[in-house]
N, C-alpha and C positions, 0 to 999 in steps of 0.2 A: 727046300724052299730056295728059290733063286734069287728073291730078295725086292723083286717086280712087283707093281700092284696085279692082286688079282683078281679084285672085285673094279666093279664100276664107277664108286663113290673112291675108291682111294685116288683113280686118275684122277675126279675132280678137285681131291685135297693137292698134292702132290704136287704139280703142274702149275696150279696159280699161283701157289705158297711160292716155287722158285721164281717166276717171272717180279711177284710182288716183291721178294730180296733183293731181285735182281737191279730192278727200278729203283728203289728206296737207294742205290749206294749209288746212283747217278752223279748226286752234287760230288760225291767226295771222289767220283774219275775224272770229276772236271776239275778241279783242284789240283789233282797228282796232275795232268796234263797241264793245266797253266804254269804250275810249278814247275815243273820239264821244261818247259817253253821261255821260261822268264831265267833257265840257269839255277833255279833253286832246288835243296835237295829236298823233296815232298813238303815245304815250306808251306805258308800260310801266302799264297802267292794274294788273294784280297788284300796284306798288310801293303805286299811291293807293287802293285800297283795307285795306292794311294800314295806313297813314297813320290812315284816316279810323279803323280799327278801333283805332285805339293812341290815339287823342281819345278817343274814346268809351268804351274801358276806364280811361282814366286823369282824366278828369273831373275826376272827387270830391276826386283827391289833389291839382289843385290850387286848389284852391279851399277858402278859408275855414283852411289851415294853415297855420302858419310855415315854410316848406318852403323850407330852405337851398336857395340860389343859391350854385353852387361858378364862379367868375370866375377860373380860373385865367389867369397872367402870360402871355404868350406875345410873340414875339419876328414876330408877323403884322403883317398890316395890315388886319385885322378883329380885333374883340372877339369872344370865346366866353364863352357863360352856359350852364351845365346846370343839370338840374334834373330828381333822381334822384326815382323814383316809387317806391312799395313796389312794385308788380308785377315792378320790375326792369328797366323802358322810362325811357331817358333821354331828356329834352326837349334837343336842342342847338338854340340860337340863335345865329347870327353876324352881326354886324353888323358890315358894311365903316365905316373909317373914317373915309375920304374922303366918304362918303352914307351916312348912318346909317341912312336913308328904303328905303334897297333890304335890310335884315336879312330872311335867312329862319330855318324855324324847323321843325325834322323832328325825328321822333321815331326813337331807337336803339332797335329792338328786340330786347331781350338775346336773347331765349329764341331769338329767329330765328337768331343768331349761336352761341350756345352748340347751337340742334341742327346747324347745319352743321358745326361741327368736332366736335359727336360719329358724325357721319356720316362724316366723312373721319379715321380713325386717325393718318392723319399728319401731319396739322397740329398746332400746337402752339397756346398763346397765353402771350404774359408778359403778370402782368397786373402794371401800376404803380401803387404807392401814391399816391394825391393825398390831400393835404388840403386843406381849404376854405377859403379865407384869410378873414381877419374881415370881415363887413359893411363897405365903404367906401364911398365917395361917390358907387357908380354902384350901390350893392343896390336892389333893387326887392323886391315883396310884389304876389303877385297876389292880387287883393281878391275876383274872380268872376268865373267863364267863362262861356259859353254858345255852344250850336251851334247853328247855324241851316242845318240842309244842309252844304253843303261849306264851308260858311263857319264858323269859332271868333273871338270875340270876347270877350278879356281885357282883365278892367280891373285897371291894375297902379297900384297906388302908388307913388311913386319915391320917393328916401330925401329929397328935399327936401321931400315931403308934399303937391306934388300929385300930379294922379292923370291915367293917360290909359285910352282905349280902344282896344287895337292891334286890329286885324281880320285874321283871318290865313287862307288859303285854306287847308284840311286836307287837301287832297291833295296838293300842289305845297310847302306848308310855305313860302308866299310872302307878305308881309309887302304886305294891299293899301291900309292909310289906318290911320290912327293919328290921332287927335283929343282935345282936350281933354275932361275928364270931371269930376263931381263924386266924392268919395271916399266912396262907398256902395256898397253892393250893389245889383244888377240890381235 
């Protein structure tokens, strides 16, 4: 036996069955292709592009305002800095303690979060009051952003008054060189 259909009814099984597999894995070659495409390795490339889109809506707010840095305390071994937008997208960065050089830096997308649990009735959320603890010895002030492709580039003032330029990949929210800078604007 050669292993070929040899009746009439197996071509009919055989034949659709592959094209139907074939079709069904559609979404997930678009996937590996945008992920190719965006730099990432078979990544969840839908995550990086909401990334790059919450850059790119949230720009303006931070740049050029006084835009409380909330540093709440925590009991980790990384620091966390947000950094509430009007749209409602919060900037978290965390910086490991031990390598301050490896901090990333992703964007919470409220609305994403508020339609998921208006899509599921039975979830809940509590939300917790934070407040902002007073500017202290580690507040920073971003002075100007800019995007260049997948790449963001803020220049932040630190509360000692100099200034750096962290470079941050906006898909991945990965912290790639940080340099000294002067205290201006781009």
């Amino acid at each position: 036996m050669d292993g070929s259909p040899q009746r009439w009814w197996q071509w009919m099984l055989m034949y659709p069955t592959i094209v139907i597999a074939l079709a069904g894995a559609l979404p997930q070659y678009y996937q590996w292709i945008s992920a190719a495409a965006l730099g990432l390795p078979f990544g969840d490339s839908g995550d990086a592009r909401q990334q790059r889109s919450a850059w790119d809506r949230n720009i303006t707010c931070l740049v050029g305002h006084d835009i409380d840095h909330i540093k709440p305390t925590s009991h980790t071994n990384y620091a966390i800095d947000l950094t509430p937008c009007p749209t409602g997208d919060i900037l978290v960065t965390l910086t490991p303690l031990q390598n301050p050089d490896l901090r990333v830096t992703r964007w919470v997308i409220t609305q994403t979060i508020l339609t998921q649990v208006a899509d599921n009735p039975r979830s809940t959320i509590e939300l917790a009051q934070v407040t902002a603890p007073a500017a202290g010895p580690n507040s920073v002030r971003i002075l100007d952003i800019k995007q260049q492709g997948a790449t963001v580039v803020r220049r932040i003032q630190r509360s000692d008054n100099t200034c750096v330029d962290e470079t941050i990949d906006a898909n991945t929210g990965r912290h790639l060189d940080q340099k000294p800078a002067s205290c201006t604007k781009f």
